[in-house]
DSSP file (Angstrom, degrees, kcal/mol; ACC not computed):
  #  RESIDUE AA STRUCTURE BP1 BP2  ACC     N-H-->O    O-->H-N    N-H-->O    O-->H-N    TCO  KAPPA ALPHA  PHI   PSI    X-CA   Y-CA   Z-CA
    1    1 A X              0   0    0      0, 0.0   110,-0.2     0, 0.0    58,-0.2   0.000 360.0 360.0 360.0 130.5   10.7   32.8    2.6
    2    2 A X        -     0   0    0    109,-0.2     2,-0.3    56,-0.1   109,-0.1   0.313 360.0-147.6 -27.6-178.3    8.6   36.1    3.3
    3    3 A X        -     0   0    0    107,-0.2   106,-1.7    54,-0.2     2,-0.3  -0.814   7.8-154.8-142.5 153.2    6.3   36.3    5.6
    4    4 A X  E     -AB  56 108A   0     52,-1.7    52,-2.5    -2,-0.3     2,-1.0  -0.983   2.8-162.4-137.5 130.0    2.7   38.7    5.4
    5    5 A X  E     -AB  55 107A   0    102,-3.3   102,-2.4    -2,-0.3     2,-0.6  -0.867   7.2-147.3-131.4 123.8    1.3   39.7    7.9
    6    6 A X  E     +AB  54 106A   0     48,-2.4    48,-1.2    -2,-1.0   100,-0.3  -0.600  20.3 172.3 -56.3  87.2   -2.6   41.0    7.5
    7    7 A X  E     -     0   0A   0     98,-1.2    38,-4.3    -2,-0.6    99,-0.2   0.988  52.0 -65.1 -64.9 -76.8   -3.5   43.9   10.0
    8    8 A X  E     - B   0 105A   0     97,-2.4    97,-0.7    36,-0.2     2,-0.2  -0.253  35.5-111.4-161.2-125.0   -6.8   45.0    8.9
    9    9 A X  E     - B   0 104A   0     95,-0.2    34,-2.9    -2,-0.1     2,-0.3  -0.661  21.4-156.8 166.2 117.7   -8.9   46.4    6.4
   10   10 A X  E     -E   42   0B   0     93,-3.1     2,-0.4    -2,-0.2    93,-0.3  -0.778   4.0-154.6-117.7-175.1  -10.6   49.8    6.5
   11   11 A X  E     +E   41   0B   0     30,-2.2    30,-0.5    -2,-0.3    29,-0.4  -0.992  21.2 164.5-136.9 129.6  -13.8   50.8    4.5
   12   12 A X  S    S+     0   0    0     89,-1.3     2,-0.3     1,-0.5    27,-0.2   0.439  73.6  19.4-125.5   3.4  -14.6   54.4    3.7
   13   13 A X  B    S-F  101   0C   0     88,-1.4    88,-1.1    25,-0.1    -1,-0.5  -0.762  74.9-139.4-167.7 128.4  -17.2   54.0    1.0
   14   14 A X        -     0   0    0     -2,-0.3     5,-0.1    86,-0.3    25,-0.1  -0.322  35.9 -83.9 -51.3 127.4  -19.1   51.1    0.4
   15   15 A X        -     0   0    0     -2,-0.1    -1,-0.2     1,-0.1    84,-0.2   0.552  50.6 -77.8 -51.3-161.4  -19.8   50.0   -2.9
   16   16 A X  S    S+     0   0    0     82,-1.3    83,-0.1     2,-0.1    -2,-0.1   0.973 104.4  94.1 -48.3 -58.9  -22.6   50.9   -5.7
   17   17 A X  S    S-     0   0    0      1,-0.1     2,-0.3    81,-0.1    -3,-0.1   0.585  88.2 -97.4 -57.5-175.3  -24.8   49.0   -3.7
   18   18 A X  S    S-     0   0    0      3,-0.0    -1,-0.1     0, 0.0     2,-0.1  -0.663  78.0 -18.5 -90.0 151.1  -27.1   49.9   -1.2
   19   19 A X  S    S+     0   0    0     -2,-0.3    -5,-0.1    -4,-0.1    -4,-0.0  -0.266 110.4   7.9  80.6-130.9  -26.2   49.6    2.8
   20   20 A X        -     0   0    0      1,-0.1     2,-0.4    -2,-0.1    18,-0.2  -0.025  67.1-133.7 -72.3-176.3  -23.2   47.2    4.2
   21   21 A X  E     -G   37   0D   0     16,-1.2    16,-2.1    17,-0.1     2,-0.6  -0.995   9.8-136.5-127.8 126.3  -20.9   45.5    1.9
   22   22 A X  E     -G   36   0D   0     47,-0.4    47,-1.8    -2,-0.4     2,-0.2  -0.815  36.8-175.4 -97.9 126.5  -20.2   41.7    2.7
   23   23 A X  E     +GH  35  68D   0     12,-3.0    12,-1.9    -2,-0.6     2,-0.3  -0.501  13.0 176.5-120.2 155.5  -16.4   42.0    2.1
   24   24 A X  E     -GH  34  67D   0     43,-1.1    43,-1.2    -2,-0.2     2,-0.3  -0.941  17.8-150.6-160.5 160.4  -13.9   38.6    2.2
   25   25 A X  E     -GH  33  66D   0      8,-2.6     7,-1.5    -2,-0.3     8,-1.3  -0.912  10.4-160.9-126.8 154.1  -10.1   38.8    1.4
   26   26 A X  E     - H   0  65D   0     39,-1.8    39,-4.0    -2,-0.3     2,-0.2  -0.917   8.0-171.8-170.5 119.1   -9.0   35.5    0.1
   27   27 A X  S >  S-     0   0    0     -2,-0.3     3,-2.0    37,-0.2    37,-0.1  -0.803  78.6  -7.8-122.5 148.7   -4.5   34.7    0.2
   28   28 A X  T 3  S-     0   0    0      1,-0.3     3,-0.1    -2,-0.2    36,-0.1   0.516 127.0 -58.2  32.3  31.4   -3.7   31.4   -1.9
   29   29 A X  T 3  S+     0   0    0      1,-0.3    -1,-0.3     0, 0.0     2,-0.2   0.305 115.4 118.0 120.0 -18.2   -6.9   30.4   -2.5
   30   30 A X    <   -     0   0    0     -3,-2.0     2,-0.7     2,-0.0    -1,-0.3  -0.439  66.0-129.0 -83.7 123.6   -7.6   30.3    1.6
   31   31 A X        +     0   0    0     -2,-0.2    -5,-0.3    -5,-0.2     3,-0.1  -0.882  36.8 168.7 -91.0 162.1  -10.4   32.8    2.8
   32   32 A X        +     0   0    0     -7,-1.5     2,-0.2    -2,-0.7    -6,-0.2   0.327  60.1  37.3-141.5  -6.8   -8.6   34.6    5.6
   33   33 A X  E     +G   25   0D   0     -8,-1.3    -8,-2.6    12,-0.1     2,-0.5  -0.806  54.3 167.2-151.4  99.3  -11.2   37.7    6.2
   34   34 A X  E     +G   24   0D   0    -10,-0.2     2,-0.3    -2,-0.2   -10,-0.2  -0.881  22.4 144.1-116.1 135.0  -15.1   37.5    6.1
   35   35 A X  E     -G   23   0D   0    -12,-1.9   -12,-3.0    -2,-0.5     2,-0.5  -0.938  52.7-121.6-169.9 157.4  -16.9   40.6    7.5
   36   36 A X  E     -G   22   0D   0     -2,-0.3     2,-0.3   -14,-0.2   -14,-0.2  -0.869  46.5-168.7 -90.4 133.0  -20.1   42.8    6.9
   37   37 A X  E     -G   21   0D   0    -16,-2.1   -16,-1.2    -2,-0.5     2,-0.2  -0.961  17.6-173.8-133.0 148.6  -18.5   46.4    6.4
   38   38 A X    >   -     0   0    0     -2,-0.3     3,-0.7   -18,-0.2     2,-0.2  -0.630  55.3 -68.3-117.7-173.1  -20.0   50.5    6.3
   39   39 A X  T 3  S+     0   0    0      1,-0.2   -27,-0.2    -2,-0.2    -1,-0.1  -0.273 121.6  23.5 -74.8 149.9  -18.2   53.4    5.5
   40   40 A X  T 3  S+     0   0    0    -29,-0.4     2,-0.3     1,-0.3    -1,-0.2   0.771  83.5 127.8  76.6  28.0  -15.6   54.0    8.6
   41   41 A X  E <   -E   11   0B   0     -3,-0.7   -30,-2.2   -30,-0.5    -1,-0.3  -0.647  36.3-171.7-102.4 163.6  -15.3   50.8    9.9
   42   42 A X  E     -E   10   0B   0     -2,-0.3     2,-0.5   -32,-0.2   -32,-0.2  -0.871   7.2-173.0-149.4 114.2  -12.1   49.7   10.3
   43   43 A X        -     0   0    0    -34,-2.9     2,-0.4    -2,-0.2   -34,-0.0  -0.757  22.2-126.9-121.0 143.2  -11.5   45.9   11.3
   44   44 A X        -     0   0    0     -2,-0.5     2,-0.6   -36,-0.2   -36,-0.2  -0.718  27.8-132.4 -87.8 149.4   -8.3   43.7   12.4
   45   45 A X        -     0   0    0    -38,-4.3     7,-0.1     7,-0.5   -12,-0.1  -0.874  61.0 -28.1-100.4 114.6   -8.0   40.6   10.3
   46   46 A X        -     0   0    0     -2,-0.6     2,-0.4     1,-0.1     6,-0.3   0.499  67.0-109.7  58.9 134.8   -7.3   37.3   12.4
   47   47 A X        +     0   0    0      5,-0.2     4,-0.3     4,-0.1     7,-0.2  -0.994  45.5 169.9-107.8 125.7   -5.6   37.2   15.7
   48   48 A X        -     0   0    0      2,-1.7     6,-0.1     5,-1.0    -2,-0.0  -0.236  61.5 -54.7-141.4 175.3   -2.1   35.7   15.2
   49   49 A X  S    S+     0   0    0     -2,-0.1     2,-0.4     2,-0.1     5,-0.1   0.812 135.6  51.8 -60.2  -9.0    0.3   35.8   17.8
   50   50 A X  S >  S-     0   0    0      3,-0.2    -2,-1.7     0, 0.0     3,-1.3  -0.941 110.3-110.9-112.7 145.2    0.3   39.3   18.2
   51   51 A X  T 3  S+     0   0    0     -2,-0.4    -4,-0.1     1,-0.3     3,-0.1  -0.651  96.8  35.1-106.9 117.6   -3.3   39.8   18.7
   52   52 A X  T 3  S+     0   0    0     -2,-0.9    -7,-0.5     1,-0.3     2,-0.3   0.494 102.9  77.1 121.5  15.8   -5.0   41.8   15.6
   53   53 A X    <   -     0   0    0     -3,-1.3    -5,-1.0    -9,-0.1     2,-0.4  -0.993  65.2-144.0-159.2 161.4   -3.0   40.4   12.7
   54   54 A X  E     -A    6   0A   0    -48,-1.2   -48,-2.4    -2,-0.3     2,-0.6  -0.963  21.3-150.0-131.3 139.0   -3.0   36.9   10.7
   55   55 A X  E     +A    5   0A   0     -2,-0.4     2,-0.2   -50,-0.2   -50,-0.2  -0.806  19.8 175.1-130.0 102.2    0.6   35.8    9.7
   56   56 A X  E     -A    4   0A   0    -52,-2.5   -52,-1.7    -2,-0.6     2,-0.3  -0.643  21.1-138.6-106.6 177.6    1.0   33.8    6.5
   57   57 A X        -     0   0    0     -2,-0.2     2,-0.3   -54,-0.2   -54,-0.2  -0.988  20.7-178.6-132.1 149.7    4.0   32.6    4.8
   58   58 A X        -     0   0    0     -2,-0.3   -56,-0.1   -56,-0.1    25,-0.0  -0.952  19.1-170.1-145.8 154.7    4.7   32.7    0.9
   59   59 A X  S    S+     0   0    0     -2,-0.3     2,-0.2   -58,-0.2    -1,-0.1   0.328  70.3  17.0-126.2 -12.5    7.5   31.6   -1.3
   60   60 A X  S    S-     0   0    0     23,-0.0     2,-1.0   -59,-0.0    22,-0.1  -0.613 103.3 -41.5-137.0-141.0    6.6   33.0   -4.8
   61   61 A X        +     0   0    0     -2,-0.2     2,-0.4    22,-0.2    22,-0.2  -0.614  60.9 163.7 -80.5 120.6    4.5   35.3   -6.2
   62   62 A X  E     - I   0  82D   0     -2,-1.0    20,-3.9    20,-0.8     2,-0.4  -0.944  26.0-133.9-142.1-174.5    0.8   35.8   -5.1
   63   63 A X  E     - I   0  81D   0     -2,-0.4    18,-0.2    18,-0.3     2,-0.2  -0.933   8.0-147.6-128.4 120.9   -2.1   37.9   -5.1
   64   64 A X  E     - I   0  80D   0     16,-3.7    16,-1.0    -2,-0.4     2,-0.4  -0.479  18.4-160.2 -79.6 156.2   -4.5   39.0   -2.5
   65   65 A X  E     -HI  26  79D   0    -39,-4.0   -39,-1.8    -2,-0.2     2,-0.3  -0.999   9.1-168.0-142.5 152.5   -8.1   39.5   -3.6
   66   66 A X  E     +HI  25  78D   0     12,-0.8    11,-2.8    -2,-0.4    12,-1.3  -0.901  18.9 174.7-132.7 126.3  -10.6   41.6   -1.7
   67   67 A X  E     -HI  24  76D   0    -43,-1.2   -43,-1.1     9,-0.3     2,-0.4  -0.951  31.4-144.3-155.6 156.2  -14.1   41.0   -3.2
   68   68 A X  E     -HI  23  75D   0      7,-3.0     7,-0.8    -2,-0.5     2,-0.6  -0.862  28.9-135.4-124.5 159.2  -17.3   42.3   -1.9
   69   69 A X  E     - I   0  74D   0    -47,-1.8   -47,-0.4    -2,-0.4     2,-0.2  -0.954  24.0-175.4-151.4 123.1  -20.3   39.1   -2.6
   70   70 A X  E >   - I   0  73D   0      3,-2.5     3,-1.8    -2,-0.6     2,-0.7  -0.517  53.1 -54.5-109.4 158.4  -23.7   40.3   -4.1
   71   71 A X  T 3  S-     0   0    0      1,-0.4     3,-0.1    -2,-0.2    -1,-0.0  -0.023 127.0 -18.0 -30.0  65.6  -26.8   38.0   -4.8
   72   72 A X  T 3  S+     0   0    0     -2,-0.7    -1,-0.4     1,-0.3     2,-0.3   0.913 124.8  72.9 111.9  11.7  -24.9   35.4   -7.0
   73   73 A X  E <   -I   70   0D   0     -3,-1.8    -3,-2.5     2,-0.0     2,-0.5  -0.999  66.1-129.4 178.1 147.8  -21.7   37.2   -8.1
   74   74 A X  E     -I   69   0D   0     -2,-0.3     2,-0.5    -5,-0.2    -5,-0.2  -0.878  20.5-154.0-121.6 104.9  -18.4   38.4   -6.6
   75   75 A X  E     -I   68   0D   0     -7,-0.8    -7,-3.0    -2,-0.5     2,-0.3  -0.660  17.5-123.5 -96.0 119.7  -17.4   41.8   -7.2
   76   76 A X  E     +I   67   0D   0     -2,-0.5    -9,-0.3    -9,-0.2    22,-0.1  -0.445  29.2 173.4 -73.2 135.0  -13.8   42.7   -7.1
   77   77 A X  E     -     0   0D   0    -11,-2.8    20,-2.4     1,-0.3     2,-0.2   0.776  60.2 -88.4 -95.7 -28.5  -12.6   45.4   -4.6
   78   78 A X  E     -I   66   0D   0    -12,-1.3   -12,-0.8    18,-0.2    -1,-0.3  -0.997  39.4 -88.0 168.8-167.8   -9.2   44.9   -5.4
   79   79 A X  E     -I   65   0D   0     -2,-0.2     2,-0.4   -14,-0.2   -14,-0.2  -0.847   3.2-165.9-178.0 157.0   -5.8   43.4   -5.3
   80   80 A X  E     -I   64   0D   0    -16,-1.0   -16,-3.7    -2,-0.3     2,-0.5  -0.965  13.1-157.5-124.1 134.6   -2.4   43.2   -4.2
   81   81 A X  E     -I   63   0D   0     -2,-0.4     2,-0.4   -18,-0.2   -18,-0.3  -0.886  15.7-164.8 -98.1 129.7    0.0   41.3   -5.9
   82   82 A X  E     -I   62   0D   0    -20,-3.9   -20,-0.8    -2,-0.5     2,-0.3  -0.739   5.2-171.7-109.8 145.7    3.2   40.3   -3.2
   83   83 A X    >   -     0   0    0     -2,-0.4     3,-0.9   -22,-0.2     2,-0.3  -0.973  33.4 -87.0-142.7 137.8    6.2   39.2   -4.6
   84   84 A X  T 3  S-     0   0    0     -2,-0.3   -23,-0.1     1,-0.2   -25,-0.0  -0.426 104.2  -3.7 -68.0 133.3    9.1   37.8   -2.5
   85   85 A X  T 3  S+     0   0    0     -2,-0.3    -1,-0.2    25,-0.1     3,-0.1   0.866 105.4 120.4  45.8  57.7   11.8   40.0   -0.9
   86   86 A X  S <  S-     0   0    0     -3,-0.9     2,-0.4     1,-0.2    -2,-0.1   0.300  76.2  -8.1-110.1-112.7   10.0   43.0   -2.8
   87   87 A X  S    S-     0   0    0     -4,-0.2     2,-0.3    -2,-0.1    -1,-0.2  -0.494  74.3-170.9 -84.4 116.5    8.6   45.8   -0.6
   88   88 A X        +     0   0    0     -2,-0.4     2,-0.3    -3,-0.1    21,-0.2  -0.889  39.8  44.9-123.6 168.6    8.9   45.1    2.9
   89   89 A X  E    S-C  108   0A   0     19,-1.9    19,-1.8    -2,-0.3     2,-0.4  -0.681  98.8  -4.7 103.5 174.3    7.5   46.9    5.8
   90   90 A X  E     -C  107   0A   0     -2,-0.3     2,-0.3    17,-0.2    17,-0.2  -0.726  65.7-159.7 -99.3 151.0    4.1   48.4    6.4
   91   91 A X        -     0   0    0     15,-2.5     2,-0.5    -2,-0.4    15,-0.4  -0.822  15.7-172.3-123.7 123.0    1.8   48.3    3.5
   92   92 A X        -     0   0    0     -2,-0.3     2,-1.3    13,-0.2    13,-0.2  -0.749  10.5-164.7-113.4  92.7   -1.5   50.4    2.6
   93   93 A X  E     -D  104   0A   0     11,-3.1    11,-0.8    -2,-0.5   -14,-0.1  -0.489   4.6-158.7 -92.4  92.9   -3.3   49.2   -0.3
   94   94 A X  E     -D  103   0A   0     -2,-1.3     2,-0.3     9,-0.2     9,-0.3  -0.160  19.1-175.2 -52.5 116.4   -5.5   51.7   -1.4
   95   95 A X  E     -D  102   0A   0      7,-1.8     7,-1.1   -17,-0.1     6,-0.2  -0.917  24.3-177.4-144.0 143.0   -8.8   50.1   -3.8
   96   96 A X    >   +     0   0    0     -2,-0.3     3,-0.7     5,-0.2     4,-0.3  -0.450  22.5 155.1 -81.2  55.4  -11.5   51.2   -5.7
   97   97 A X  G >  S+     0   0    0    -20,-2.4     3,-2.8     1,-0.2   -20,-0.1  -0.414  70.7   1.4 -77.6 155.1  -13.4   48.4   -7.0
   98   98 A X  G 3  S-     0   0    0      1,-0.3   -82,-1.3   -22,-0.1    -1,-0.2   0.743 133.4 -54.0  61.2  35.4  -17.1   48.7   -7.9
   99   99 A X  G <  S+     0   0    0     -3,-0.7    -1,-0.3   -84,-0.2    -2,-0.2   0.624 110.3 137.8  68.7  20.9  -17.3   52.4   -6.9
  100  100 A X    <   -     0   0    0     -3,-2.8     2,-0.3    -4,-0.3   -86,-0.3   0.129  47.3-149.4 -80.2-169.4  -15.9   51.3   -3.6
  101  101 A X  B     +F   13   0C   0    -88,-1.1   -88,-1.4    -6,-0.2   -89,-1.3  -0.680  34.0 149.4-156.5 112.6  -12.9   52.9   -1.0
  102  102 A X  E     - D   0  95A   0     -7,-1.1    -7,-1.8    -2,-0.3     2,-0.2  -0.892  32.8-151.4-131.9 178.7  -10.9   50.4    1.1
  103  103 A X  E     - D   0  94A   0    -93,-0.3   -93,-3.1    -9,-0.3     2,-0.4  -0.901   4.6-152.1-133.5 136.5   -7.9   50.2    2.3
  104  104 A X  E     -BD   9  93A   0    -11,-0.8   -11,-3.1    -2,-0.2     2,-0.6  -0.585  17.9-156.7-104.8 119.3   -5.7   46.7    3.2
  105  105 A X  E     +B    8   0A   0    -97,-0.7   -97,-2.4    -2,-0.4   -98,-1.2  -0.862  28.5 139.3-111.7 117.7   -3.3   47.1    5.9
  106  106 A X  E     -B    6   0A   0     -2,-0.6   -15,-2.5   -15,-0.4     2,-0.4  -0.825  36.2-138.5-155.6 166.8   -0.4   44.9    6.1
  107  107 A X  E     -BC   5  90A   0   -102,-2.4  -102,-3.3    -2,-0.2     2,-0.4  -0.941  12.1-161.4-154.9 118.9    3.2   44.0    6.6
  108  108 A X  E     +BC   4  89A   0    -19,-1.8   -19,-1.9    -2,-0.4  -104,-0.2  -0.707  29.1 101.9-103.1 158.3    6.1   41.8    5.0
  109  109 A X        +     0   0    0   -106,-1.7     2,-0.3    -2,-0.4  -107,-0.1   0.107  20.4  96.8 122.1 149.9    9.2   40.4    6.0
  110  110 A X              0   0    0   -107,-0.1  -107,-0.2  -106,-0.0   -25,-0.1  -0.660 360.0 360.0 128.9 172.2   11.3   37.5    7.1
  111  111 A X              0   0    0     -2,-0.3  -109,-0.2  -110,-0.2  -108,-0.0   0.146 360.0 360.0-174.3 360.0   13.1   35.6    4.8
């Protein structure tokens, strides 16, 4: 089985709304990344054993979701779909949700 391991998550424009964006990343259902974010931040997700990265393990297909959370409502930023023994390596996943810029930095492989 894969392994993913979550670096970090940078922000270079903030969504519609006005000032920070309150951002969470959410694997299997687990939230795994809560943070207040501007443009140009860049944050590590979770300290795992190497310190700055959160190391989950998956066996079929899933989807990360990236969501920004507004008065009532969850606005999608994005998403990555992982599939096992597909792309392995280091990962940039550029999204625009909601007039947004981030990018999810991350890394598979094991098996």
């Amino acid at each position: 089985m894969p392994d993913v391991f979550f670096r970090s998550l940078k922000c270079h424009e903030t969504t519609g709304g006005a000032g920070s964006d309150q951002v969470r990343v959410y694997f299997k259902g687990e939230l795994i990344f809560l943070s207040s974010m501007k443009g140009g931040r860049h944050r590590s997700i979770g300290a795992g054993p190497e310190e700055g990265q959160l190391k989950r393990r998956f066996d079929g297909p899933e989807t990360v979701w990236v969501k920004e959370i507004d008065d009532g409502s969850d606005d999608i930023i994005g998403t990555v779909d992982l599939i096992p023994f597909g792309a392995t390596g280091e990962q940039a996943a550029p999204m625009y949700g909601d007039g947004s810029h981030y990018v999810l930095y991350y890394a598979v492989g094991g098996a």
